[in-house]
C-alpha positions as CSV (number, residue, x, y, z in Angstrom):
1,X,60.1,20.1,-3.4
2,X,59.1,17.2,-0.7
3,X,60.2,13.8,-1.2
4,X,56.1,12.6,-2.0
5,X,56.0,15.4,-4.0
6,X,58.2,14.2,-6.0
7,X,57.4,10.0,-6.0
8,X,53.8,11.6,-7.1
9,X,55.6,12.9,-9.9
10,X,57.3,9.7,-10.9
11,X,54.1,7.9,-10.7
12,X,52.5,10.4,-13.0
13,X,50.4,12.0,-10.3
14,X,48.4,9.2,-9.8
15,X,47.3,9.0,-6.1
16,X,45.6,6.4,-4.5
17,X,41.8,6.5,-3.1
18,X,38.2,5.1,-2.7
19,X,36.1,5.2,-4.7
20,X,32.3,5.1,-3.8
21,X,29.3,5.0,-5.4
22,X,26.1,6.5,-4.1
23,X,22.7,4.9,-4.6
24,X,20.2,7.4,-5.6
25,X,17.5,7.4,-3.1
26,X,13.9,6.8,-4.8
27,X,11.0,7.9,-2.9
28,X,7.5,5.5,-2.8
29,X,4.8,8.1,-4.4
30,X,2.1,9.3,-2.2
31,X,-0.9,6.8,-2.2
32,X,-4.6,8.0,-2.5
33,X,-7.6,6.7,-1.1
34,X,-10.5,6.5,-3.3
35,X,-14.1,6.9,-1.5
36,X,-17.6,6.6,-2.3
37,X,-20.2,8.6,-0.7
38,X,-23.4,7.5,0.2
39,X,-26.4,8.9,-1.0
40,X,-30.1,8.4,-0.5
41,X,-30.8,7.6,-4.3
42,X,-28.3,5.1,-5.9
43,X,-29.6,1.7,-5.6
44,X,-27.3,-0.7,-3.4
45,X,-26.7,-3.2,-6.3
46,X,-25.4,-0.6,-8.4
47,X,-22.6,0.5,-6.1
48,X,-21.6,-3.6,-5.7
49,X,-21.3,-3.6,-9.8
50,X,-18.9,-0.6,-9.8
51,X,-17.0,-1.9,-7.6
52,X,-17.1,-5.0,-9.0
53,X,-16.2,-3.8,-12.7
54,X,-14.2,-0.5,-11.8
55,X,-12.3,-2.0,-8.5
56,X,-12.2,-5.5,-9.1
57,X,-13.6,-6.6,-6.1
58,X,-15.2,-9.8,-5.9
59,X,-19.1,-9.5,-4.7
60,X,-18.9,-10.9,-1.0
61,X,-15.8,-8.0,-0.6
62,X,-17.6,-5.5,-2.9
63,X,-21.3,-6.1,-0.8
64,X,-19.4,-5.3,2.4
65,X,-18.1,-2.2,1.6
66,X,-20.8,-1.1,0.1
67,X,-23.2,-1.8,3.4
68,X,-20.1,-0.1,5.3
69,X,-20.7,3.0,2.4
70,X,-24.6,2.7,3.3
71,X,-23.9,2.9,7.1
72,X,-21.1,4.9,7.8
73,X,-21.4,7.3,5.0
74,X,-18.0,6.6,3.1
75,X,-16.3,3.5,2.4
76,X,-12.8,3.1,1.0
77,X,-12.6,1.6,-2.4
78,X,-8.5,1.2,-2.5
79,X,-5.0,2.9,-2.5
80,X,-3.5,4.0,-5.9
81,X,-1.3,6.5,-6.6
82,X,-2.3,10.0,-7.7
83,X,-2.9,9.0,-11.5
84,X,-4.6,5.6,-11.2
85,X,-7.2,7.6,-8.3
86,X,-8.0,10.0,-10.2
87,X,-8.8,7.9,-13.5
88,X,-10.6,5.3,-11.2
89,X,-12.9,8.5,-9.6
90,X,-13.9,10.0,-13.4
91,X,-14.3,6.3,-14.2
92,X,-16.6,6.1,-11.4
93,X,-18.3,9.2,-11.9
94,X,-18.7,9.1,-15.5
95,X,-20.3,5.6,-15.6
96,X,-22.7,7.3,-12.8
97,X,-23.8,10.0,-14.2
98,X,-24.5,7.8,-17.6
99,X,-26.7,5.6,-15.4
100,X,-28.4,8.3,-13.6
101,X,-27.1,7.6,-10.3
102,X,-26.0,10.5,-8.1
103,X,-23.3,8.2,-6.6
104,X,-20.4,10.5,-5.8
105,X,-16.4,9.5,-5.6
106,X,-14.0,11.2,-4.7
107,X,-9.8,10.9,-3.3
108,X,-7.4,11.9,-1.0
109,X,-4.2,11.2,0.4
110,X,-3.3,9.1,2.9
């Protein structure tokens, strides 16, 4: 047997090293653009009040995306994950369609 061999053995195999610790790597999650459409039908003060109530936008901020919605066609609402957009877009949607508005909302990802 070698000499280390054999002071491992006196020190009851007990070697000397590094240890290191690894930090676990979290990912952001994804974030989702919500949208409104425009449409011909649903009236202009009805799109400020959901995004007043629904993206809490106050009414100078929720007026301007709504004219950018009436103008361009689609405005951004906000970023949210995956779970939060979807609720927000059946929040929107249902509170639409209970109000007789064909306002439509949808997501996708960034």
């Amino acid at each position: 047997m070698s000499d280390d061999r054999q002071r491992g053995d006196e020190d009851g195999g007990v070697g000397t090293g590094v240890i290191t610790k690894t930090k676990p790597k979290t990912k952001k999650p994804s974030l989702y653009k919500v949208l409104l459409l425009n449409d011909d039908y649903t009236p202009m003060e009805f799109v400020v009040h959901v995004l007043e109530r629904f993206f809490n936008k106050g009414r100078e901020e929720a007026t301007l995306i709504m004219l950018h919605v009436h103008q361009h066609g689609v405005g951004i609402c906000g970023l949210y994950t995956y779970e939060v957009a979807e609720t927000k877009v059946t929040q929107v949607m249902d509170f639409a369609q209970q109000n007789q508005h064909p306002l439509q909302c949808t997501m996708e990802r960034e």
